[in-house]
PDB file with one MODEL, atoms N, CA, C and O in Angstrom:
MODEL        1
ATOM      1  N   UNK A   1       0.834  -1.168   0.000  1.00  0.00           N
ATOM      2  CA  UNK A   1       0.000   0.000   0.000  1.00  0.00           C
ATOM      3  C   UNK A   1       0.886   1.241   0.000  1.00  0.00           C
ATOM      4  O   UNK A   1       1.591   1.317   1.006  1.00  0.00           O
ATOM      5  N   UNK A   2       1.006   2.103  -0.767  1.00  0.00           N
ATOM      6  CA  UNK A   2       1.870   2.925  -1.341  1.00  0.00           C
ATOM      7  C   UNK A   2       1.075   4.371  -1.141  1.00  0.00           C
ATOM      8  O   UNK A   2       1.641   5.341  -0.637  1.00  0.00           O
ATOM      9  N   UNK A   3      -0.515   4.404  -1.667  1.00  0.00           N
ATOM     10  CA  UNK A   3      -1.658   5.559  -1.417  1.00  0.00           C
ATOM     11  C   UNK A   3      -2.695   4.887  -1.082  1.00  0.00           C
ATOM     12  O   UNK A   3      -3.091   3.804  -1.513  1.00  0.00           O
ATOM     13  N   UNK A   4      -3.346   5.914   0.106  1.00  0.00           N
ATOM     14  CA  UNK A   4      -4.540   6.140   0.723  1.00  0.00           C
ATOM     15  C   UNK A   4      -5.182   6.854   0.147  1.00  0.00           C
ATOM     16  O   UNK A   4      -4.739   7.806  -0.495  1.00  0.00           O
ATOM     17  N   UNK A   5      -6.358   6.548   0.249  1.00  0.00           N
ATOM     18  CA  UNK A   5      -7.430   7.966  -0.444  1.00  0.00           C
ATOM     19  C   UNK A   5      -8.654   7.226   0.100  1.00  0.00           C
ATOM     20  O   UNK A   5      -9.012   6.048   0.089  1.00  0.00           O
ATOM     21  N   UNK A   6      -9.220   8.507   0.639  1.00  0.00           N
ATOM     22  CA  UNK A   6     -10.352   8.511   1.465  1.00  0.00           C
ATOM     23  C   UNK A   6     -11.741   9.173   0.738  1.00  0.00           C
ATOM     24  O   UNK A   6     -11.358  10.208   0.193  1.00  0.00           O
ATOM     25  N   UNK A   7     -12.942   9.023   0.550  1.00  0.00           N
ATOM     26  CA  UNK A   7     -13.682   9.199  -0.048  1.00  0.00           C
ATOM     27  C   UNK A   7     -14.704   9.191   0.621  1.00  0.00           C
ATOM     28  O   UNK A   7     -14.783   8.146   1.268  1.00  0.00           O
ATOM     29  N   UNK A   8     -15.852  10.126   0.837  1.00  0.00           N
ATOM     30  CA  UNK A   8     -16.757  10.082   1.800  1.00  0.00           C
ATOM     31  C   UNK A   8     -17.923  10.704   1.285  1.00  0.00           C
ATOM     32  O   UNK A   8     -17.856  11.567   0.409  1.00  0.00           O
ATOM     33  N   UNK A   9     -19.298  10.198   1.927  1.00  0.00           N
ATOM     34  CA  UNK A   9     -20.689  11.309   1.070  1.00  0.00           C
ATOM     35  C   UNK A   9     -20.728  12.515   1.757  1.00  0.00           C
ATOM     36  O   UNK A   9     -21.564  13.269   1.259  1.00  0.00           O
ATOM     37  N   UNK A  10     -20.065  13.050   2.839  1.00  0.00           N
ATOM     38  CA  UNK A  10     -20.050  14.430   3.515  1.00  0.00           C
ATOM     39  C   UNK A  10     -18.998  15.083   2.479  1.00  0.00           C
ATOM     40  O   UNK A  10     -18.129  15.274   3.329  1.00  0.00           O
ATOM     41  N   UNK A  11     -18.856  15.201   2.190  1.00  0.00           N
ATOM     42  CA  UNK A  11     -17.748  15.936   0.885  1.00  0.00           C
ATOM     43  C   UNK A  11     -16.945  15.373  -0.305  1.00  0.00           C
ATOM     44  O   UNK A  11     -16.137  14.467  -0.511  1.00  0.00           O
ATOM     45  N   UNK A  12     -17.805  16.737  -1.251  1.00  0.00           N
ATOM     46  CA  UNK A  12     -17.604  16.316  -2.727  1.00  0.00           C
ATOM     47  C   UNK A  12     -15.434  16.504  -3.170  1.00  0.00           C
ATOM     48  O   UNK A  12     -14.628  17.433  -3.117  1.00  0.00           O
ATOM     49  N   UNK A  13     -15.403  15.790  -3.357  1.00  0.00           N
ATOM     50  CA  UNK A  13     -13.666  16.694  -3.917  1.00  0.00           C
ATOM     51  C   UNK A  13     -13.352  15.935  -5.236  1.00  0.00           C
ATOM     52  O   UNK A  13     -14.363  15.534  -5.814  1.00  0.00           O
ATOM     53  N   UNK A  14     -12.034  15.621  -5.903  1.00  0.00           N
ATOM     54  CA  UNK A  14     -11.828  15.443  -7.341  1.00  0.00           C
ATOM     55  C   UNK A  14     -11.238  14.785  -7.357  1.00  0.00           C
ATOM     56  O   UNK A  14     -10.277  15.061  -6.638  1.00  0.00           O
ATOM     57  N   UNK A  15     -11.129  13.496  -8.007  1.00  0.00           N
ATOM     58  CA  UNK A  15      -9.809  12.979  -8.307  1.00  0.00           C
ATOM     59  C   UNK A  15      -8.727  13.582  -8.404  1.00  0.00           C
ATOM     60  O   UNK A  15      -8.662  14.655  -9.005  1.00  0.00           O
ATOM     61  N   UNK A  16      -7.442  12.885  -7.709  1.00  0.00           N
ATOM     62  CA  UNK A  16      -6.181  13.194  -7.842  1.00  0.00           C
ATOM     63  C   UNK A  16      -5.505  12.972  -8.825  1.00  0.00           C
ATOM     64  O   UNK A  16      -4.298  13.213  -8.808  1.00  0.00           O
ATOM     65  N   UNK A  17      -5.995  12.567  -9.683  1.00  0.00           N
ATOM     66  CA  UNK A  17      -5.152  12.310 -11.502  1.00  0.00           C
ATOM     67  C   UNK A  17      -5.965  12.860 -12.376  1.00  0.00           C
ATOM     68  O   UNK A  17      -5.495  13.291 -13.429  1.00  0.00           O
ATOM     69  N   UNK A  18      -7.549  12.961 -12.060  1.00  0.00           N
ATOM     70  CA  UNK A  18      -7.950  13.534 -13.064  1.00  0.00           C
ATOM     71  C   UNK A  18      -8.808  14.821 -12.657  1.00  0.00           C
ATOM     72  O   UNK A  18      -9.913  14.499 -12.223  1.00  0.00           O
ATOM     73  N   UNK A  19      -8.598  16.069 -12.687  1.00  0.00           N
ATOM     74  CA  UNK A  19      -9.353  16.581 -11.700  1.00  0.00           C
ATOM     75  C   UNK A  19     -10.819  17.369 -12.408  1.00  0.00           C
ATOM     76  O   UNK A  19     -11.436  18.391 -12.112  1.00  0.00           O
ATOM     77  N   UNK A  20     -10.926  16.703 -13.083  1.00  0.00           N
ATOM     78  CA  UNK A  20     -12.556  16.786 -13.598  1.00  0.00           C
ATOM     79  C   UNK A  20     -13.686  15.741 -13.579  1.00  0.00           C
ATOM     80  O   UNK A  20     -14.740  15.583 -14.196  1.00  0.00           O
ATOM     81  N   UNK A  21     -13.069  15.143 -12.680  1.00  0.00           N
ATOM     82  CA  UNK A  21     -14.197  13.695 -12.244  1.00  0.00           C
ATOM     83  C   UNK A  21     -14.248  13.975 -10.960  1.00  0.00           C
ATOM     84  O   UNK A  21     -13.188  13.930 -10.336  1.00  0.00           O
ATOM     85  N   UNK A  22     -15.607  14.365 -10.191  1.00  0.00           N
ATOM     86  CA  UNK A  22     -16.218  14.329  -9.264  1.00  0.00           C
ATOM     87  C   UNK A  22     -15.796  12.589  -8.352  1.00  0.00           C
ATOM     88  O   UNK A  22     -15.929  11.424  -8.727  1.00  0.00           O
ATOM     89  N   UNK A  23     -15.366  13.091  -7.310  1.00  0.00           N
ATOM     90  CA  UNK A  23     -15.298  11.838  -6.310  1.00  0.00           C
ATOM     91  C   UNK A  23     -15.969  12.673  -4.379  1.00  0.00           C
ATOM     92  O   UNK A  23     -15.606  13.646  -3.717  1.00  0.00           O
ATOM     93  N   UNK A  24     -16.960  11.669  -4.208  1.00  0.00           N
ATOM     94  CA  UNK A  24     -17.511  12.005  -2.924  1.00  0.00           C
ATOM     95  C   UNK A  24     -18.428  12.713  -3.207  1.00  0.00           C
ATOM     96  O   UNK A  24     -18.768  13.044  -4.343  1.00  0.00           O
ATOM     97  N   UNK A  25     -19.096  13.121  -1.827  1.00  0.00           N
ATOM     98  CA  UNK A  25     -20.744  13.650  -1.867  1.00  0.00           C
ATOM     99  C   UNK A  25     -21.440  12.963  -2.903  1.00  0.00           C
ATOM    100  O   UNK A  25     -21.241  11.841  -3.368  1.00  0.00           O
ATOM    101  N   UNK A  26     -22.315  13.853  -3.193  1.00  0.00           N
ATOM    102  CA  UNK A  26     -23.498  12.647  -4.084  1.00  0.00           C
ATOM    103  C   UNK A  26     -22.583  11.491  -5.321  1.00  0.00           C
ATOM    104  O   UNK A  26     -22.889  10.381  -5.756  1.00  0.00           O
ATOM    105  N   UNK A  27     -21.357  12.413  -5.576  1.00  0.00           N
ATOM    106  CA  UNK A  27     -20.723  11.284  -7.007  1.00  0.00           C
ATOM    107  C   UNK A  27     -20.120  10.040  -6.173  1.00  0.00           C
ATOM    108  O   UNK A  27     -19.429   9.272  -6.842  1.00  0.00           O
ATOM    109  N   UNK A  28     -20.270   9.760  -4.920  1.00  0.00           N
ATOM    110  CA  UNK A  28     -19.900   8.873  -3.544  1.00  0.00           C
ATOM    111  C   UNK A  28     -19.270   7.418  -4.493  1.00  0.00           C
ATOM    112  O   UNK A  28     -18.151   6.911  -4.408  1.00  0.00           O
ATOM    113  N   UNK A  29     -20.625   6.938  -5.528  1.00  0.00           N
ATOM    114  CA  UNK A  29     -20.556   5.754  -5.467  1.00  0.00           C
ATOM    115  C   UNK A  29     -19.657   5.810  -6.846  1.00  0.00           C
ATOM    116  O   UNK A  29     -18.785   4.992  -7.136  1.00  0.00           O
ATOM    117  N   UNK A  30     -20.176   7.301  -7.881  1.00  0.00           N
ATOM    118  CA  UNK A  30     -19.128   7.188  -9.259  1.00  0.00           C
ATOM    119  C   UNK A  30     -17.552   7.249  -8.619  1.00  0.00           C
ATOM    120  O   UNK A  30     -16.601   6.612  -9.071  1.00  0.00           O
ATOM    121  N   UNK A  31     -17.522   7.984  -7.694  1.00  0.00           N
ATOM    122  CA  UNK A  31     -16.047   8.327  -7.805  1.00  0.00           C
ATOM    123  C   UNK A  31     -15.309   7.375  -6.999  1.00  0.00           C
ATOM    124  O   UNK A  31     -14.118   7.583  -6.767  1.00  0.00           O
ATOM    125  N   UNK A  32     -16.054   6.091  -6.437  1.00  0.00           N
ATOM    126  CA  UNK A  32     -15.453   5.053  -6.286  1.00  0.00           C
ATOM    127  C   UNK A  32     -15.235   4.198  -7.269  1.00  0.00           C
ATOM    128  O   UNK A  32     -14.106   3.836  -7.602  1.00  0.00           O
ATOM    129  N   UNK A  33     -16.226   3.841  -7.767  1.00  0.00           N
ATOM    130  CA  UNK A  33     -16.069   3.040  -9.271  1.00  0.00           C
ATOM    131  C   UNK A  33     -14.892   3.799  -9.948  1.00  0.00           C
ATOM    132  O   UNK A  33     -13.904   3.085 -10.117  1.00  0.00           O
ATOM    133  N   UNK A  34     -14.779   5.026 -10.354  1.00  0.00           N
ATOM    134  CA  UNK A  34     -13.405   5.927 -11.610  1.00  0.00           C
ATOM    135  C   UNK A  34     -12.054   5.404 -10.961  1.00  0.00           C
ATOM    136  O   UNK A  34     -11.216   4.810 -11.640  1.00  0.00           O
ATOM    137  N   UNK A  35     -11.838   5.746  -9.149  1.00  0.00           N
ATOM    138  CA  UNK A  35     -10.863   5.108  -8.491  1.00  0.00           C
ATOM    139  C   UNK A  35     -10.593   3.700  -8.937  1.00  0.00           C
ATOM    140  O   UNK A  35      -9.504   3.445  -9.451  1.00  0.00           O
ATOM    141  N   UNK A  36     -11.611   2.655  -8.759  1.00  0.00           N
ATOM    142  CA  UNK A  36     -11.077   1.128  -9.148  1.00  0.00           C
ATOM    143  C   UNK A  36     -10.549   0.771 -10.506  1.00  0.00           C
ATOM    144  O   UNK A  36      -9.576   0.095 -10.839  1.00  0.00           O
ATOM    145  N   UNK A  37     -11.698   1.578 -11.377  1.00  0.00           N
ATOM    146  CA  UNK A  37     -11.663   1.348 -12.908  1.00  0.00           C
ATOM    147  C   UNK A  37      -9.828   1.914 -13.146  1.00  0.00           C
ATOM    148  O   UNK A  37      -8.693   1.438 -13.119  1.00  0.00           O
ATOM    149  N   UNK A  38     -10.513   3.183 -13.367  1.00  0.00           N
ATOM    150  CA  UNK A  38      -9.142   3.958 -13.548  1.00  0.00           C
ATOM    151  C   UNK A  38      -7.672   3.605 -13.163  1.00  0.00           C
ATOM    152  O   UNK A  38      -6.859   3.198 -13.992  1.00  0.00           O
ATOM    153  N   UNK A  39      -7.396   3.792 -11.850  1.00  0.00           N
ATOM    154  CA  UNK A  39      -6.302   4.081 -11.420  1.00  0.00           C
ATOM    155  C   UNK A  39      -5.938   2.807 -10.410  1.00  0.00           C
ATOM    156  O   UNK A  39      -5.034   2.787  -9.575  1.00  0.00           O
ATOM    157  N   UNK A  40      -7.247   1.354 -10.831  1.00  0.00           N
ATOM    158  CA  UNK A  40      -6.363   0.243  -9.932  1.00  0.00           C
ATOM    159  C   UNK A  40      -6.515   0.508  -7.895  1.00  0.00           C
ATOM    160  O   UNK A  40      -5.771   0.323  -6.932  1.00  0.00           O
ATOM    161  N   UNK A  41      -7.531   0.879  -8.053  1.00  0.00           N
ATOM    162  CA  UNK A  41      -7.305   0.939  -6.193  1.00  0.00           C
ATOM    163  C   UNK A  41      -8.012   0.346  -5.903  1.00  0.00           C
ATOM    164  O   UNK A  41      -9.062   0.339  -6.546  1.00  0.00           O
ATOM    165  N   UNK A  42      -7.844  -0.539  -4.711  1.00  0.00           N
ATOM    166  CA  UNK A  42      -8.321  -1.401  -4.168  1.00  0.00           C
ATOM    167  C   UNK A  42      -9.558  -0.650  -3.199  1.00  0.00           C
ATOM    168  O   UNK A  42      -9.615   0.567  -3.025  1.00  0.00           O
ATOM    169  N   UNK A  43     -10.552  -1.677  -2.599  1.00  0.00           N
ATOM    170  CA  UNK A  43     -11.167  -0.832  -1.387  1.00  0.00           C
ATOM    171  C   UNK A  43     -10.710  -1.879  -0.277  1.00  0.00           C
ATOM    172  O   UNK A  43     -10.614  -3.093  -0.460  1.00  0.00           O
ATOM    173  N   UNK A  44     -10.381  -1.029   1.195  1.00  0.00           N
ATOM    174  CA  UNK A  44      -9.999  -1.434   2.296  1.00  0.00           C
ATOM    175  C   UNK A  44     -10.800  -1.386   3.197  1.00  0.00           C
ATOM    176  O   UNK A  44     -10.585  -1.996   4.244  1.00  0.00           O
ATOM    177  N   UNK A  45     -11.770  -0.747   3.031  1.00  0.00           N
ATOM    178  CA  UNK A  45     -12.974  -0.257   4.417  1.00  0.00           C
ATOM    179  C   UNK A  45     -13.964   0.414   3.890  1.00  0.00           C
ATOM    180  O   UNK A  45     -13.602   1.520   3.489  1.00  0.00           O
ATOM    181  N   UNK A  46     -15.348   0.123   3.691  1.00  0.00           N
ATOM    182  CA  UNK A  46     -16.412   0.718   3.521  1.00  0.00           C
ATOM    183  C   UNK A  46     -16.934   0.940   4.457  1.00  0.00           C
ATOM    184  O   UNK A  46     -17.151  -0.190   4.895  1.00  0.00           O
ATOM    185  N   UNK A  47     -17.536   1.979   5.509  1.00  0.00           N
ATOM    186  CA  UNK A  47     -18.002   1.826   6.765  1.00  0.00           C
ATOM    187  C   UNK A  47     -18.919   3.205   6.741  1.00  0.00           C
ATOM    188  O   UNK A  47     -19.431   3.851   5.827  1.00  0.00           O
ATOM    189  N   UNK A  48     -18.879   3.364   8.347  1.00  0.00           N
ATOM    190  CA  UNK A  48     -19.747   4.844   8.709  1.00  0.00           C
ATOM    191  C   UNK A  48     -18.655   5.488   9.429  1.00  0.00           C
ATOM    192  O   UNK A  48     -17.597   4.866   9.516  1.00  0.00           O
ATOM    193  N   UNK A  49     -18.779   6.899  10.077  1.00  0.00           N
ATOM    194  CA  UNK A  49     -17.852   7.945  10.529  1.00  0.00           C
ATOM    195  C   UNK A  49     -19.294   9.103  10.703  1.00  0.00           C
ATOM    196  O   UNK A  49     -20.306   9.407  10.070  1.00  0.00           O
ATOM    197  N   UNK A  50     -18.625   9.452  11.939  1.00  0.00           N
ATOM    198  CA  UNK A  50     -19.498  10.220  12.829  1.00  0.00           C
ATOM    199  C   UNK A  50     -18.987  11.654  12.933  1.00  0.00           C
ATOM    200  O   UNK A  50     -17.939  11.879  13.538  1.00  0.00           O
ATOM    201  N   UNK A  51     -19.607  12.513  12.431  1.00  0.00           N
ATOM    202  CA  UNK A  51     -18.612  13.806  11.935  1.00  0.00           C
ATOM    203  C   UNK A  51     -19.886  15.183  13.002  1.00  0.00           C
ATOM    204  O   UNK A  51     -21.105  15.350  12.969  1.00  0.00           O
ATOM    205  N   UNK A  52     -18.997  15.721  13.630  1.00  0.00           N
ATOM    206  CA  UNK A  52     -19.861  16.862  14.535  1.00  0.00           C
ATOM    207  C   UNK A  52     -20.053  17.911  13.418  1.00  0.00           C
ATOM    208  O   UNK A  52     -19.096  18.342  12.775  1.00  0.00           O
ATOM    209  N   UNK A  53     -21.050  18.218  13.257  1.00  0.00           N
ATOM    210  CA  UNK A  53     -21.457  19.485  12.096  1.00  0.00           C
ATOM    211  C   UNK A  53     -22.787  20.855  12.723  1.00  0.00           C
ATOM    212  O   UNK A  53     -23.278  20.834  13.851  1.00  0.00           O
ATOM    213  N   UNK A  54     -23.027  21.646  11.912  1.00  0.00           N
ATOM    214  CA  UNK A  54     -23.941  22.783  12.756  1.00  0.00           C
ATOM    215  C   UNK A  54     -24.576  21.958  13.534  1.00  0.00           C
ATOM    216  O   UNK A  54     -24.447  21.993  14.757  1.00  0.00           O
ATOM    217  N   UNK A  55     -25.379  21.071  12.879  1.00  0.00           N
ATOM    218  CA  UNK A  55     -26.141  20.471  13.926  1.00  0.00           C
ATOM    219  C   UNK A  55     -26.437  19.663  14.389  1.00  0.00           C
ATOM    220  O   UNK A  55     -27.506  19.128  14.095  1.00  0.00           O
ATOM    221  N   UNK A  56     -25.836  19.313  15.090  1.00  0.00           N
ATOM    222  CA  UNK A  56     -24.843  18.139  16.097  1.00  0.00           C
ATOM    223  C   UNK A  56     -24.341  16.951  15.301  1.00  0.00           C
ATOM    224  O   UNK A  56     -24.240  17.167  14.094  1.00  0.00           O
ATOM    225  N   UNK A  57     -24.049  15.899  15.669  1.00  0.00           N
ATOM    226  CA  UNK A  57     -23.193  14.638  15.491  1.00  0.00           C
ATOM    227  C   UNK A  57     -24.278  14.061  14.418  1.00  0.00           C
ATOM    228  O   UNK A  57     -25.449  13.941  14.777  1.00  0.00           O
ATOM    229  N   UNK A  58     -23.872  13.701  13.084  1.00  0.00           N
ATOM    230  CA  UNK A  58     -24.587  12.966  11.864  1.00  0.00           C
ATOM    231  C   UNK A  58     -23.219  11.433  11.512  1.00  0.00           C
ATOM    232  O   UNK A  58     -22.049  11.171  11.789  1.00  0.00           O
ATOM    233  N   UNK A  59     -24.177  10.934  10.892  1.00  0.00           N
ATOM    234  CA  UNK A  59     -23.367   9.483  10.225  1.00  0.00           C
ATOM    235  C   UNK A  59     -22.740   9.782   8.650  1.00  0.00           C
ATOM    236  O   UNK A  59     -23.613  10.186   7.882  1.00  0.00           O
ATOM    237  N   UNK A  60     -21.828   9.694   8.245  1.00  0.00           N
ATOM    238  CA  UNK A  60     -21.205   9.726   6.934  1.00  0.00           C
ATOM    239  C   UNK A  60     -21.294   8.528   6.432  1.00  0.00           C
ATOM    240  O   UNK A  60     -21.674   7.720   7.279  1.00  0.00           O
ATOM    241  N   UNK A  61     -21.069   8.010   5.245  1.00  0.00           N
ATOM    242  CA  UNK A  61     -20.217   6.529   4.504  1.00  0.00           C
ATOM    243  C   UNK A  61     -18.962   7.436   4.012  1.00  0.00           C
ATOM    244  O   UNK A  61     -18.750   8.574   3.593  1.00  0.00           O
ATOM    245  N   UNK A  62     -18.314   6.334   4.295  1.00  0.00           N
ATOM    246  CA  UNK A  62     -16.739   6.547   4.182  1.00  0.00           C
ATOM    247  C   UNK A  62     -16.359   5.132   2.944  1.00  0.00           C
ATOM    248  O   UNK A  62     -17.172   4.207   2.932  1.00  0.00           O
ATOM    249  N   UNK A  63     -15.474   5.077   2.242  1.00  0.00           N
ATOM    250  CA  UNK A  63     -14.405   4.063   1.805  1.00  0.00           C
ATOM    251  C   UNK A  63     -13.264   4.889   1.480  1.00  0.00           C
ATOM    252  O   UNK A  63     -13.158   5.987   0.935  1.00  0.00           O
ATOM    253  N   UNK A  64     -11.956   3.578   2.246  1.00  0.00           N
ATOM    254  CA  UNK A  64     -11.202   3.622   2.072  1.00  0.00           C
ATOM    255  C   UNK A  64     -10.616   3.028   0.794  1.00  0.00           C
ATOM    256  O   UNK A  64     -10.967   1.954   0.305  1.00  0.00           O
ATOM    257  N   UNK A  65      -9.908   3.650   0.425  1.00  0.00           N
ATOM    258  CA  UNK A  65      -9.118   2.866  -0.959  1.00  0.00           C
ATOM    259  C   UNK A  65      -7.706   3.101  -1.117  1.00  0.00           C
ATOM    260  O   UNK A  65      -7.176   4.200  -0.955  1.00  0.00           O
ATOM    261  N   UNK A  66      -6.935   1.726  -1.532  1.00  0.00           N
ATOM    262  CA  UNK A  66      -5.080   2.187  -1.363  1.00  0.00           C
ATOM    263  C   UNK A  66      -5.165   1.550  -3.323  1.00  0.00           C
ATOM    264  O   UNK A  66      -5.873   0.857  -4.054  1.00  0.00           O
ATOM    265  N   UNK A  67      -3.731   2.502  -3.366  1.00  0.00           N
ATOM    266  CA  UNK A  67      -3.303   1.687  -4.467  1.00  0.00           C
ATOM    267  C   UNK A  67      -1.621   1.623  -4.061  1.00  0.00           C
ATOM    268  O   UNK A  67      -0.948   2.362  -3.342  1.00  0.00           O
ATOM    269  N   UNK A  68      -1.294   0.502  -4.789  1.00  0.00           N
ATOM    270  CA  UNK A  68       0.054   0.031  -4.540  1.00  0.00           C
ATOM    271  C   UNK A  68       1.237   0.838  -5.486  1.00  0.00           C
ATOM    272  O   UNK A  68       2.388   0.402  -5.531  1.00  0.00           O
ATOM    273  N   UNK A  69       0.987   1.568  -5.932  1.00  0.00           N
ATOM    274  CA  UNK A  69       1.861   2.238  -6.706  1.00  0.00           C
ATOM    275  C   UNK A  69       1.580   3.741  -6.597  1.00  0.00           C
ATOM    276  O   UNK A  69       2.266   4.545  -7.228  1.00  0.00           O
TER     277      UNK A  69
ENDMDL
END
């Protein structure tokens, strides 16, 4: 495991190789799929994460994903 990359539905951000592909927030589930397809990353942890926000403590989905290179 060489890179981490974290991906979550509480925030939208971009791929790191391509930065016109939506990864996270609503593109949650595309910008996991572009990660595997694309660039070979594995997933390590699909789970929940508990993030304090205006108004109070909510549940996220999280995956983790490494690639070896």
């Amino acid at each position: 495991m060489k890179q981490i990359f974290k991906v979550s539905t509480d925030s939208l951000g971009r791929c790191p190789y391509c930065s016109n592909v939506d990864v996270g927030g609503l593109a949650f589930e595309n910008g996991i799929n572009h990660m595997l397809k694309n660039h070979d990353y594995k997933i390590e942890h699909i789970g929940t994460e508990t993030i304090e926000g205006d108004l109070g403590l909510y549940h996220t989905t999280i995956a983790i994903l490494s690639s070896g290179t």
